[in-house]
Steps between C-alpha positions, in 0.01 A plus 500: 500500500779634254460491122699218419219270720222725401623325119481165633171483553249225312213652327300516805588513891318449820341815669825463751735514268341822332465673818880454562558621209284822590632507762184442727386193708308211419198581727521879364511356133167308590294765667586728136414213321146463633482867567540524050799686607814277416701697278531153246266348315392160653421188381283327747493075448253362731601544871864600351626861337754570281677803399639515144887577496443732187229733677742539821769558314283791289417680876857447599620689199703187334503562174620272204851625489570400816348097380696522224831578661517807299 
């Protein structure tokens, strides 16, 4: 996932679309989360989790600049 999508993202994603963007598979991204070991805070809803865009883009070394357009 380049930069330019990384920026598109709403406030929160779906554990897929976070473990594109790490650049590790879905069923990978699920055995860290229940391991604790996801590498981005989660926000579990129910039977659903969500991954807030801010906290991936914090481990993925994003920083405001680049939002901006800086």
């Amino acid at each position: 996932m380049g930069l330019e999508e990384l920026l598109a993202l709403p406030a929160t994603v779906n554990v897929a679309t976070a473990a594109r963007a790490l650049g590790i598979g879905r069923d990978k991204a699920y055995q860290l989360i229940k391991a604790d070991e996801f590498p981005v805070a989660t926000l579990p809803l129910g039977s659903t989790v969500r991954v807030p865009t801010v906290a991936l883009w914090k481990v993925l070394g994003v920083d405001k600049a680049d939002r901006s357009g800086a």
